[in-house]
KELONU-276810 format. One record per residue (C-alpha): chain; x, y, z. Coordinates in Angstrom, 2 decimals, padded with zeros to 5 digits. Example, Ala and Ser with C-alpha at 12.3 -4.5 7.8 and 13.67 -1.06 7.14 Angstrom:
! residues 2
<site><kevo>A</kevo><px>012.30</px><py>-004.50</py><pz>007.80</pz></site>
<site><kevo>A</kevo><px>013.67</px><py>-001.06</py><pz>007.14</pz></site>
END
This chain:
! residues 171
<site><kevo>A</kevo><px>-004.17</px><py>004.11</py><pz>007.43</pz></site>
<site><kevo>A</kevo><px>-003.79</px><py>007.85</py><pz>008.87</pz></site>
<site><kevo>A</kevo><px>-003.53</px><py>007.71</py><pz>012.64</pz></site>
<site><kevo>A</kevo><px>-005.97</px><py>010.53</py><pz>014.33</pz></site>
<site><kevo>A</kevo><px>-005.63</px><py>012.14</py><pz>018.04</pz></site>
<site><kevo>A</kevo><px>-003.12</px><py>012.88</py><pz>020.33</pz></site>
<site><kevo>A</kevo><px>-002.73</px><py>015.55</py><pz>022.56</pz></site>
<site><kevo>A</kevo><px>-006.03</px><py>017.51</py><pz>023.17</pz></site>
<site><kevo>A</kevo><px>-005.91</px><py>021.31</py><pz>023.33</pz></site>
<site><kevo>A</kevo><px>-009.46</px><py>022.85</py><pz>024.87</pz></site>
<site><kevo>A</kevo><px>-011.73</px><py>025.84</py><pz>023.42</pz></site>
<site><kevo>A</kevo><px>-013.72</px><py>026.80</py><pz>026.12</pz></site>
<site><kevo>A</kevo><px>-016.57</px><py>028.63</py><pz>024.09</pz></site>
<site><kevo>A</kevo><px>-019.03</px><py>028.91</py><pz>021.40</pz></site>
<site><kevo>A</kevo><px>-018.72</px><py>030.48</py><pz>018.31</pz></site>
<site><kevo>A</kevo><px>-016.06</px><py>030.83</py><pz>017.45</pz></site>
<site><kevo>A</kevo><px>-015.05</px><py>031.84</py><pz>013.59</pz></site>
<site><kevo>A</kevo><px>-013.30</px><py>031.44</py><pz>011.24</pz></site>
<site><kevo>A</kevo><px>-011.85</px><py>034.67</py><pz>011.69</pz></site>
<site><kevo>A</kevo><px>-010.11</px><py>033.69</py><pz>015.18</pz></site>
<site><kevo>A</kevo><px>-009.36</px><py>030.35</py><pz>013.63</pz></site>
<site><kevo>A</kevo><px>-007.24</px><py>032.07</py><pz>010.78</pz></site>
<site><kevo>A</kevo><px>-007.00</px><py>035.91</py><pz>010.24</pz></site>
<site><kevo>A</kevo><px>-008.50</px><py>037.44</py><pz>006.77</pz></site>
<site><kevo>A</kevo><px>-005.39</px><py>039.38</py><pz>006.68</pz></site>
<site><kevo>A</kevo><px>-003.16</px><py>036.21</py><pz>005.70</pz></site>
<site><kevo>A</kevo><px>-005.59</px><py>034.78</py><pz>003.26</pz></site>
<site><kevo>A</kevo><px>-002.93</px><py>036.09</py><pz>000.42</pz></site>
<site><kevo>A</kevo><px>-000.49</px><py>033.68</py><pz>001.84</pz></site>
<site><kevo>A</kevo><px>000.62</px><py>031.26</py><pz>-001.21</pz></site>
<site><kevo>A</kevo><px>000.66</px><py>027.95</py><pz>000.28</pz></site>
<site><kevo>A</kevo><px>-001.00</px><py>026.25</py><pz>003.21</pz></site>
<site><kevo>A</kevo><px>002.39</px><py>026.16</py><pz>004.98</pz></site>
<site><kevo>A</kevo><px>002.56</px><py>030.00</py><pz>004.53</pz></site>
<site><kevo>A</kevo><px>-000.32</px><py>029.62</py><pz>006.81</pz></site>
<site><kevo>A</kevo><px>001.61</px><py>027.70</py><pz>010.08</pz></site>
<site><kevo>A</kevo><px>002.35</px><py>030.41</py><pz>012.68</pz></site>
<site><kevo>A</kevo><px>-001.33</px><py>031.95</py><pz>012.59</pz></site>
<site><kevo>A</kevo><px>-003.20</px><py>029.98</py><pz>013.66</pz></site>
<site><kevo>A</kevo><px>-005.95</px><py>030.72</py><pz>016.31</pz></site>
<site><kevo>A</kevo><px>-003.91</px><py>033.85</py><pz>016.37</pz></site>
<site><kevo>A</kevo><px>-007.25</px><py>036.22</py><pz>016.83</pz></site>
<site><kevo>A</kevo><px>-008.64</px><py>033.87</py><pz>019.38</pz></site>
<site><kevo>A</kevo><px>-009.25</px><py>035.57</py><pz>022.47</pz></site>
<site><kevo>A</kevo><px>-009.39</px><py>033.51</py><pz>025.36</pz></site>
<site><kevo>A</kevo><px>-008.48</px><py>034.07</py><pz>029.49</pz></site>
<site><kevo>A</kevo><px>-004.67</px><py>032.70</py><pz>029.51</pz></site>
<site><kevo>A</kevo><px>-004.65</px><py>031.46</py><pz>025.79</pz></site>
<site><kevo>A</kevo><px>-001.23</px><py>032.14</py><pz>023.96</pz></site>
<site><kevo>A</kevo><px>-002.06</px><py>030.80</py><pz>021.13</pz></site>
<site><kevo>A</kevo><px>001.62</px><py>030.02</py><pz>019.33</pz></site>
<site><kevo>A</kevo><px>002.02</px><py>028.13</py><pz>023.15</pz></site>
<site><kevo>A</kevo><px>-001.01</px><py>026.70</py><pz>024.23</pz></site>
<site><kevo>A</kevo><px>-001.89</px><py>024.85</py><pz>019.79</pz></site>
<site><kevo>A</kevo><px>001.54</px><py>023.82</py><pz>019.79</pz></site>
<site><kevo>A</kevo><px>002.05</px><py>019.88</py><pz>019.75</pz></site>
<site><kevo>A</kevo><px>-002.05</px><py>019.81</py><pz>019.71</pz></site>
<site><kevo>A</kevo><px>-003.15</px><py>017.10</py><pz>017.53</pz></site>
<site><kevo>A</kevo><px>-007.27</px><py>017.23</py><pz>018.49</pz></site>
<site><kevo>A</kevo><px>-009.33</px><py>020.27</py><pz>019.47</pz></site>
<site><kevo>A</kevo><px>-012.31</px><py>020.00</py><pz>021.67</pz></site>
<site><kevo>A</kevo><px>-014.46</px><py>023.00</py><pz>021.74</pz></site>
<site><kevo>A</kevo><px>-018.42</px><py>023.77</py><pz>022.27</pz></site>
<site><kevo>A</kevo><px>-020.84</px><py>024.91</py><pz>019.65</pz></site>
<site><kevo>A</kevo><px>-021.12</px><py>026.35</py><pz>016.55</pz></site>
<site><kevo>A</kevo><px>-017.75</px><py>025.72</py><pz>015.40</pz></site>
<site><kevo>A</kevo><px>-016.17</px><py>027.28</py><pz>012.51</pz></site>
<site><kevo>A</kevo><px>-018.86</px><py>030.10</py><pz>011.95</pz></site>
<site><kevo>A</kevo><px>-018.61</px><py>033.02</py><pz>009.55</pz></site>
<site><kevo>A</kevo><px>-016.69</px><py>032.99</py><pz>006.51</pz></site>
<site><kevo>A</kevo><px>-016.67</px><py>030.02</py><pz>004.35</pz></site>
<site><kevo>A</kevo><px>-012.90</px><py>029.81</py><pz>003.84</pz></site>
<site><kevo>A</kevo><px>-010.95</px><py>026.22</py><pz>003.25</pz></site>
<site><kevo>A</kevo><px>-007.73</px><py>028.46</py><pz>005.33</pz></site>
<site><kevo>A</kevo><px>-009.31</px><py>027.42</py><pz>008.24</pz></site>
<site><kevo>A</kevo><px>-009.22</px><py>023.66</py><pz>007.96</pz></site>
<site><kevo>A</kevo><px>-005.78</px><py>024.21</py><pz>005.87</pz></site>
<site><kevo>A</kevo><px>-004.34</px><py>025.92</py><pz>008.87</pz></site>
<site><kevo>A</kevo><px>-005.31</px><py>022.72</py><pz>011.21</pz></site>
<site><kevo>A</kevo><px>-004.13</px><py>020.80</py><pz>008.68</pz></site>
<site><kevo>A</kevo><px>-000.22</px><py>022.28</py><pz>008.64</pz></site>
<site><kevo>A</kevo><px>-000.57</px><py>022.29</py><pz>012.12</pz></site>
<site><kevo>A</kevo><px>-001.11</px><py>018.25</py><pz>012.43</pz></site>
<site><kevo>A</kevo><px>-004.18</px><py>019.15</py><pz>013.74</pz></site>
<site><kevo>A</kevo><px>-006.89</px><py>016.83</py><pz>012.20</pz></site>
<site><kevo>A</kevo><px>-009.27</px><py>015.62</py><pz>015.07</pz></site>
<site><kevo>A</kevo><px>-012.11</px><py>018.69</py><pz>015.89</pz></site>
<site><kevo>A</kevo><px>-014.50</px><py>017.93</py><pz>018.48</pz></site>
<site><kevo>A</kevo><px>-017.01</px><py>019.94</py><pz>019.68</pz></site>
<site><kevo>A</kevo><px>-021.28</px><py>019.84</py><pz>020.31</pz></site>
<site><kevo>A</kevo><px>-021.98</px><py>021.40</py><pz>016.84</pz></site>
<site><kevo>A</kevo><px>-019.93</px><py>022.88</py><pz>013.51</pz></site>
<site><kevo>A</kevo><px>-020.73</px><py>025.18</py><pz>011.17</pz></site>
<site><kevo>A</kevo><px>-021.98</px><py>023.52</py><pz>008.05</pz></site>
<site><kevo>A</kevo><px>-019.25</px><py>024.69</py><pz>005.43</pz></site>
<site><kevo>A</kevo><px>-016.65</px><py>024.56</py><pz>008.05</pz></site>
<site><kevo>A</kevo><px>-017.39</px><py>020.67</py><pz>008.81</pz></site>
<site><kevo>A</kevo><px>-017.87</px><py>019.89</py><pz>005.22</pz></site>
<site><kevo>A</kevo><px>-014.05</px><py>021.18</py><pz>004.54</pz></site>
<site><kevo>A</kevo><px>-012.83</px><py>019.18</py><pz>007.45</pz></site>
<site><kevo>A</kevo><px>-014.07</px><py>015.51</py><pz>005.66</pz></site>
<site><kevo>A</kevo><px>-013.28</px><py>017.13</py><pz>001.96</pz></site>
<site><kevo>A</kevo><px>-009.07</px><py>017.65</py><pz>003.50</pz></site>
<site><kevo>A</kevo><px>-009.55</px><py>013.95</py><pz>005.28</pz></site>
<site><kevo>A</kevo><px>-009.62</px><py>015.72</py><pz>008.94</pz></site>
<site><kevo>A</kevo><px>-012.79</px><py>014.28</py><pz>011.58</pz></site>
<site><kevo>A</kevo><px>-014.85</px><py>016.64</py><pz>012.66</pz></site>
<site><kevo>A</kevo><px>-016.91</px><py>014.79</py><pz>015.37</pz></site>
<site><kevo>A</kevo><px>-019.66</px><py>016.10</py><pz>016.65</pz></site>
<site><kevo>A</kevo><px>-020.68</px><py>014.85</py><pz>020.39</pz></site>
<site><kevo>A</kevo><px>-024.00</px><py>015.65</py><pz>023.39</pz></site>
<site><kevo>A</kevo><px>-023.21</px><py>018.56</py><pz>025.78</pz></site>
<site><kevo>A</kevo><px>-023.00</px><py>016.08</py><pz>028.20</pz></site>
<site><kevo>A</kevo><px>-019.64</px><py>013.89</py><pz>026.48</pz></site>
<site><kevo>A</kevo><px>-018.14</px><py>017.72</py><pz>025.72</pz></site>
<site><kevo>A</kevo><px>-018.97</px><py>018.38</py><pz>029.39</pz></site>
<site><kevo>A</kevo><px>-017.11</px><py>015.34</py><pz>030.44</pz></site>
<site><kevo>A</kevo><px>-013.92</px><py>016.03</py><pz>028.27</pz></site>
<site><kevo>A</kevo><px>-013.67</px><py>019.29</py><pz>029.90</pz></site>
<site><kevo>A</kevo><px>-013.71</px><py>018.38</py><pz>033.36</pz></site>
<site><kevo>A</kevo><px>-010.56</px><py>016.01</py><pz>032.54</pz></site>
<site><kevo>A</kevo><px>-008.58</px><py>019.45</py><pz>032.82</pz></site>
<site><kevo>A</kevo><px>-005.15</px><py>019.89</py><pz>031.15</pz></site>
<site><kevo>A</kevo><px>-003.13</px><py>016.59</py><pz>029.93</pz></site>
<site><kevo>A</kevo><px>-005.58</px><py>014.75</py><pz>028.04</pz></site>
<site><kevo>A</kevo><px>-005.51</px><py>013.05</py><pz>025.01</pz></site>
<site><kevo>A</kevo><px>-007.98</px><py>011.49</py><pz>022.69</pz></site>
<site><kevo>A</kevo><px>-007.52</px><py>008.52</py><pz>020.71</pz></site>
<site><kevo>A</kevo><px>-009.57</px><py>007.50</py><pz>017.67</pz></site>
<site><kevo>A</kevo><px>-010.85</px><py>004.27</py><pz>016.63</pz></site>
<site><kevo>A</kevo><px>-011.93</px><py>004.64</py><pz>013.20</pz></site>
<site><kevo>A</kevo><px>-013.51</px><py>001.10</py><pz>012.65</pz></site>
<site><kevo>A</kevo><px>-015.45</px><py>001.23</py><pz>016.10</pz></site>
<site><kevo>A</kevo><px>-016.25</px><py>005.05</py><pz>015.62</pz></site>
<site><kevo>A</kevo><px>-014.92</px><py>005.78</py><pz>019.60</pz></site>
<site><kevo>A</kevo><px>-012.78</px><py>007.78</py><pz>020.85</pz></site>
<site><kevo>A</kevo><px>-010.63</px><py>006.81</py><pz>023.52</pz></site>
<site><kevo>A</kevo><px>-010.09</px><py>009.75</py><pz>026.06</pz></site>
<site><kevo>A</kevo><px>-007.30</px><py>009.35</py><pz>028.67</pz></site>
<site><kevo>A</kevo><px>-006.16</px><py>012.60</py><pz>031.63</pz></site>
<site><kevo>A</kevo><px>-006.80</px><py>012.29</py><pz>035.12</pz></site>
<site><kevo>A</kevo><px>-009.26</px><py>009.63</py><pz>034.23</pz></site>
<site><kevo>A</kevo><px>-010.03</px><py>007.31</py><pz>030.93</pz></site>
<site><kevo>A</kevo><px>-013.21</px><py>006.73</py><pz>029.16</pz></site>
<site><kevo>A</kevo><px>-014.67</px><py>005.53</py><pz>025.89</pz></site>
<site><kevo>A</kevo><px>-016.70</px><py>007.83</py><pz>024.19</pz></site>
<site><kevo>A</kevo><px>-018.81</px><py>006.55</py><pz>020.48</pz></site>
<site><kevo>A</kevo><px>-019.19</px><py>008.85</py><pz>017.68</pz></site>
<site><kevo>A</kevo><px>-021.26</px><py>008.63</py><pz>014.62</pz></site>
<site><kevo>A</kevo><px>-020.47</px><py>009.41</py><pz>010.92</pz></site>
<site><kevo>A</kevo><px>-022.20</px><py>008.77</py><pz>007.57</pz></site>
<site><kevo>A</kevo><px>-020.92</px><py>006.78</py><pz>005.18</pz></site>
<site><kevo>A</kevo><px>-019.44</px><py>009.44</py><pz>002.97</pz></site>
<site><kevo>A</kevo><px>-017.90</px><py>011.37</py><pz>005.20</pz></site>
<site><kevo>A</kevo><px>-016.11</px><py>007.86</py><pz>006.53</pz></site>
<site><kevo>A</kevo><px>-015.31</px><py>007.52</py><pz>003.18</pz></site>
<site><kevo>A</kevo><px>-013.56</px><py>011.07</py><pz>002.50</pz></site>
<site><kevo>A</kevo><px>-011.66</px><py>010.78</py><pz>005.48</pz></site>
<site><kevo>A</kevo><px>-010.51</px><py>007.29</py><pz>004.97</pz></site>
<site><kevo>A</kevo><px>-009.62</px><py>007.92</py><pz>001.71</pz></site>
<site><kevo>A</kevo><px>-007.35</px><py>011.04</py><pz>002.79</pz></site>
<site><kevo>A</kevo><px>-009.41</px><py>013.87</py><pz>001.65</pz></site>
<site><kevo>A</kevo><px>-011.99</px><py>014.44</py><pz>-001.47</pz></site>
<site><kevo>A</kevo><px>-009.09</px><py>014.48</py><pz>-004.27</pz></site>
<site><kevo>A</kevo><px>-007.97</px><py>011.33</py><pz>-003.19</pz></site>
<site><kevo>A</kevo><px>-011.51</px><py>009.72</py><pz>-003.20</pz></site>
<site><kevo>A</kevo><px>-012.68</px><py>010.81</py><pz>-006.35</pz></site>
<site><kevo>A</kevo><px>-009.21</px><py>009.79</py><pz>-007.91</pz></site>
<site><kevo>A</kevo><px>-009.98</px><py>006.22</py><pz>-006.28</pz></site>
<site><kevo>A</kevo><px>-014.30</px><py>006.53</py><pz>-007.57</pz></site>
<site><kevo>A</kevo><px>-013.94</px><py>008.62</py><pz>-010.82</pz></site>
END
């Protein structure tokens, strides 16, 4: 089975698009690997270089509304080349989350109050996930358990490595 987590890298805000995630202006690119360098390269944070600060990032944890505006698959691909398959955050944008399960990626959505926490851990952290128990393991300058919830499909798509690979498995 696919291992999820590692190292966390932290969003500090809400909203942010799909846009930031990956640029409309390399949406011509012809494969998802085309896709690599640019990621979160529109993101505009205080002290975020974004080919630094994503690279070796295996989770993101980020606040609300995640992966608003256009509906684009580029944004989960782009996560996706980047070994990136573990979003976190207090809510997603519908489409956005969707696309996560349909590539196999977790997009787990958690209280204020557990996105609060993993914050406060500062730099350093990373998250480990137990599918099977649906926690997360979070370990920095302190370590904690954290549960998560997720339907049965979604389990499904993401267990089964994406939507392709389930309905080849179902159909």
């Amino acid at each position: 089975m696919k291992t999820f987590g590692g190292p966390a890298l932290f969003l500090d805000r809400n909203d942010i698009n799909t846009d930031e995630i990956i640029p409309a202006k390399y949406l011509t690119e012809n494969t998802k690997e085309d896709l690599k360098p640019f990621i979160l390269e529109d993101l505009k944070l205080p002290g975020f270089d974004p080919a630094a600060d994503a690279k070796g990032a295996k989770v993101i944890v980020t606040r609300s509304n995640f992966g608003c505006g256009s509906s684009r698959e580029h944004a989960v691909w782009v996560f996706e080349v980047n070994d990136i398959n573990v979003v976190i955050a207090e809510s997603f944008a519908r489409i956005f989350r969707q696309n996560m399960f349909n590539c196999g990626m977790l997009a787990i959505e958690l209280p204020k109050k557990d996105i609060d926490a993993f914050f406060a851990l500062g730099a350093g952290v990373t998250i480990s996930v137990d599918m099977d128990k649906e926690t997360l393991i979070v370990r920095g300058t302190k370590e904690f358990t954290c549960k998560f919830v997720l339907n049965s499909f979604d389990k499904d798509l993401v267990l089964a490595g994406g939507w392709l690979a389930y309905a080849d498995k179902k159909y």
